[in-house]
C-alpha positions as CSV (number, residue, x, y, z in Angstrom):
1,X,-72.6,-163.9,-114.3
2,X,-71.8,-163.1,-118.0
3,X,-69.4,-159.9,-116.7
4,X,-68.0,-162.3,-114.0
5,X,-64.7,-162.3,-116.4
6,X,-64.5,-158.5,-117.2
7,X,-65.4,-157.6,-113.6
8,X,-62.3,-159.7,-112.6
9,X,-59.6,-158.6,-114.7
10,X,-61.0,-154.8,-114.2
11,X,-60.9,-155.2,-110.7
12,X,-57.1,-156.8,-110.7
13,X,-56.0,-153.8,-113.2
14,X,-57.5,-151.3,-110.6
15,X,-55.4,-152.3,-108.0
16,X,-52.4,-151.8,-109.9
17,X,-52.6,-147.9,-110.1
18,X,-52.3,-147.1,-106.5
19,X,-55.5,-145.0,-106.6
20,X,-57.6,-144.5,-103.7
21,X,-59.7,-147.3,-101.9
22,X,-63.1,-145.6,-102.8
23,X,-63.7,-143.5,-105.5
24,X,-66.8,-141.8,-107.0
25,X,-67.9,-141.7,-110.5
26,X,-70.7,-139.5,-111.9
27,X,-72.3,-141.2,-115.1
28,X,-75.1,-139.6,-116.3
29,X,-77.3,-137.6,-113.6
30,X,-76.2,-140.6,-111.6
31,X,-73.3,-141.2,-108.7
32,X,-71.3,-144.1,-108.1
33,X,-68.8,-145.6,-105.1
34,X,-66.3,-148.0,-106.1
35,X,-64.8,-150.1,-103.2
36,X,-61.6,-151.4,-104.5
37,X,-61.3,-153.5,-101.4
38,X,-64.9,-154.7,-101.3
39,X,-64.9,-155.0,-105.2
40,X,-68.0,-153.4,-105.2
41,X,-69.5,-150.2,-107.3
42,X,-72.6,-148.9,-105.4
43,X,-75.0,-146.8,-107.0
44,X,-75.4,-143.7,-104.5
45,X,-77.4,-142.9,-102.5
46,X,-79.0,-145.8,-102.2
47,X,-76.0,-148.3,-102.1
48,X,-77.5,-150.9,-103.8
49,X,-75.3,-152.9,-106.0
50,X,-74.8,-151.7,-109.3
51,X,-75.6,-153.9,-112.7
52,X,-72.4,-155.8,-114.4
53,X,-72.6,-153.5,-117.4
54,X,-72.9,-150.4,-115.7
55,X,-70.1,-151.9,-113.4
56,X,-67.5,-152.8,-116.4
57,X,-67.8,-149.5,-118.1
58,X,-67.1,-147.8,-114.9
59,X,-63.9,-149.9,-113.7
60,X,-63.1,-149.2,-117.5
61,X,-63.3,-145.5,-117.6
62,X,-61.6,-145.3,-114.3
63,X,-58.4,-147.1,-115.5
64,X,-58.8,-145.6,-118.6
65,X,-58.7,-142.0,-117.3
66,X,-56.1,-142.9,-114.5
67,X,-53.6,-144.7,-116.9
68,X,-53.9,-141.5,-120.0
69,X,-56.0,-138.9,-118.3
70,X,-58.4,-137.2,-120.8
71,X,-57.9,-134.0,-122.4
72,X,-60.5,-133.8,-125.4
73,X,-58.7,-133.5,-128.6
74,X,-62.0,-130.9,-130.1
75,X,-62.6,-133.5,-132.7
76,X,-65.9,-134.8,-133.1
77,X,-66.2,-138.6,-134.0
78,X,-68.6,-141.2,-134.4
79,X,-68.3,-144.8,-133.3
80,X,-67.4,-145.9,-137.5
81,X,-64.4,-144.2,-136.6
82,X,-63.2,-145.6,-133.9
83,X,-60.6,-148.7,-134.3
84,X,-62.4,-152.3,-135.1
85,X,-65.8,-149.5,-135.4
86,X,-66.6,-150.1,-138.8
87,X,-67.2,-153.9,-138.0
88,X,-69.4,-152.8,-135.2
89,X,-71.3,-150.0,-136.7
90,X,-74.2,-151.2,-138.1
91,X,-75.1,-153.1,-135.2
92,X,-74.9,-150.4,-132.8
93,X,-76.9,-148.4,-135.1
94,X,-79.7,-150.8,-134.8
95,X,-79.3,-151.2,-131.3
96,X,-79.3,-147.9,-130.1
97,X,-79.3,-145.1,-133.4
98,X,-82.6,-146.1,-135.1
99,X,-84.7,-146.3,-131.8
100,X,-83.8,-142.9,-131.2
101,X,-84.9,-141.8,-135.0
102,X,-87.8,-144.1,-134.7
103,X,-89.1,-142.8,-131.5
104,X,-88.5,-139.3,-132.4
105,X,-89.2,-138.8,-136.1
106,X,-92.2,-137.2,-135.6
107,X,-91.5,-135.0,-132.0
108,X,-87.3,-134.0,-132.1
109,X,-88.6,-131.3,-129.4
110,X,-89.5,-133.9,-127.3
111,X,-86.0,-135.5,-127.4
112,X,-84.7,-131.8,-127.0
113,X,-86.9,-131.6,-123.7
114,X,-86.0,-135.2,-122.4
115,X,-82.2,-134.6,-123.1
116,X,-82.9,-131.1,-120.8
117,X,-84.5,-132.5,-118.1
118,X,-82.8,-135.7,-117.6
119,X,-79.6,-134.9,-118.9
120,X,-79.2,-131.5,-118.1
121,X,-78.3,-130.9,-122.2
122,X,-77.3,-128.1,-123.5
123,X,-78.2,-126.9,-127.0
124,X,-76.2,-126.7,-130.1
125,X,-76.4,-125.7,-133.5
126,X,-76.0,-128.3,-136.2
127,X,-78.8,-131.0,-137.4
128,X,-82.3,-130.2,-137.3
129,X,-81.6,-130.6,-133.6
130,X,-78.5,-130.5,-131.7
131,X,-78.1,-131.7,-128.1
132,X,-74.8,-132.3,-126.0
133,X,-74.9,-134.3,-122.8
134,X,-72.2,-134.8,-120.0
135,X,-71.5,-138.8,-119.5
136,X,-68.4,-138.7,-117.6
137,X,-67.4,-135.9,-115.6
138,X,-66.2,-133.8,-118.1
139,X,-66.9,-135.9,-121.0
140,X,-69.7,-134.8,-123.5
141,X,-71.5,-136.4,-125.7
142,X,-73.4,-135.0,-128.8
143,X,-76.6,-136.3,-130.1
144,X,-77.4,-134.8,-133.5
145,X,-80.9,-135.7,-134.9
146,X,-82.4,-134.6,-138.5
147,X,-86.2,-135.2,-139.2
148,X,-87.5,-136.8,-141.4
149,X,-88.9,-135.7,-145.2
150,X,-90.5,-137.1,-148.2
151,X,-87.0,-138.6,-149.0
152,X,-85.2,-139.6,-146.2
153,X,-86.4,-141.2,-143.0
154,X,-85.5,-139.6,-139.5
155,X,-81.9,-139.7,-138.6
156,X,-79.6,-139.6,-135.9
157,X,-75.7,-139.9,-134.6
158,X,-74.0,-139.8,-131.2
159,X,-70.5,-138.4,-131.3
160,X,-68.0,-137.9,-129.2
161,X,-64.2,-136.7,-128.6
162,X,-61.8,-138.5,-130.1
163,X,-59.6,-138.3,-127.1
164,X,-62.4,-140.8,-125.3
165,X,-61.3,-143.7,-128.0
166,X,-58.0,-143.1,-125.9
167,X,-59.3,-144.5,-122.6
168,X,-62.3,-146.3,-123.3
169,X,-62.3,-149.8,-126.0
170,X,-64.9,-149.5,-129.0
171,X,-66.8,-151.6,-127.1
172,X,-66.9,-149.8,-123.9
173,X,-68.2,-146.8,-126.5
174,X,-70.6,-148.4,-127.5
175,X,-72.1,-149.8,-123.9
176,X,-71.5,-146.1,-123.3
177,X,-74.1,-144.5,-125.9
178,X,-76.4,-147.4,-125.9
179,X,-77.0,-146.5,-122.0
180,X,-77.7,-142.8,-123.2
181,X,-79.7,-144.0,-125.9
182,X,-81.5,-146.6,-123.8
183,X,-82.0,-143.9,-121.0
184,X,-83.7,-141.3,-123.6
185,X,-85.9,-143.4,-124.5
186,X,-87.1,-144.7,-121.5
187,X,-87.5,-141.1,-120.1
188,X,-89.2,-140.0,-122.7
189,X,-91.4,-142.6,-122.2
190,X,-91.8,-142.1,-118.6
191,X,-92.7,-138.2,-119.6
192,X,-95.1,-139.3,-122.1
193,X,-97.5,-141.3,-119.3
């Protein structure tokens, strides 16, 4: 009900581009159908309805990418630096940053291992720990994490492409890496029983 707005406008943009009746999305480990004709996105394989935010950020990213494409720019950035990001910053960092440096402070190897397993992330250097993840097809995501000391609590940041602020709003971002963030922890959880 409270996407009921978004969903509508998305839905009347979509049709628009002349793009194909159904399309799939992969978001995560996850696939997705979207009807245009039904106005439906289906989470596969079950075909169950999808949720609104879930939804939004895929009719976004699919008008996004079919009105500019994406070809990543190679420069790393953080949501702060994205346009009308500063304003947003420090609530997404409650939201969704500090969870992750909370839950993890004391075990980054078992955010290594959940971003592995459920992500299928890929190791980098940088941080104490360094972990890229593809959202989008195509479209990575990098979750640096440093632990913590007898001066500084347990840290974290998400960046990603600049070239991403080019087809998806700030706040499409930010639904973006809260899911990620969200999903983490919830996995790790999961793993942890």
């Amino acid at each position: 009900m409270g996407y009921d707005i978004a969903l509508g406008m998305a839905w009347e943009e979509l049709k628009g581009l002349g793009l194909p009746s159904s399309n799939i999305i992969s978001l995560f480990q996850d696939r997705y159908e979207i009807k245009q004709a039904e106005r439906e996105v289906l989470f596969l394989p079950s075909r169950r309805q999808a949720i609104e935010t879930v939804s939004v950020l895929l009719l976004h990213y699919l008008i996004g990418r079919s009105k500019n494409g994406y070809e990543p720019a190679g420069e790393w950035i953080s949501i702060k630096e994205t346009y009308g990001g500063k304003l947003f910053c420090s609530n997404f960092s409650r939201r969704a940053i500090r969870p992750l440096a909370e839950r993890f402070s004391q075990s980054p190897e078992e955010l290594v291992r959940t971003l592995q397993d459920d992500f299928a992330g890929r190791m980098l250097e940088g941080a104490d720990v360094a972990v890229e993840v593809e959202t989008f097809p195509g479209v990575i995501v990098r979750i640096l994490f440093w632990r913590s000391d007898e001066d500084l609590p347990a840290d974290a940041t998400m960046l990603f492409d600049r070239a991403l602020a080019q087809i998806l709003t700030m706040e499409d971002l930010t639904v973006l890496l809260t899911i990620l963030a969200d999903d983490v922890l919830e996995g790790s959880e999961q793993s942890s029983q």
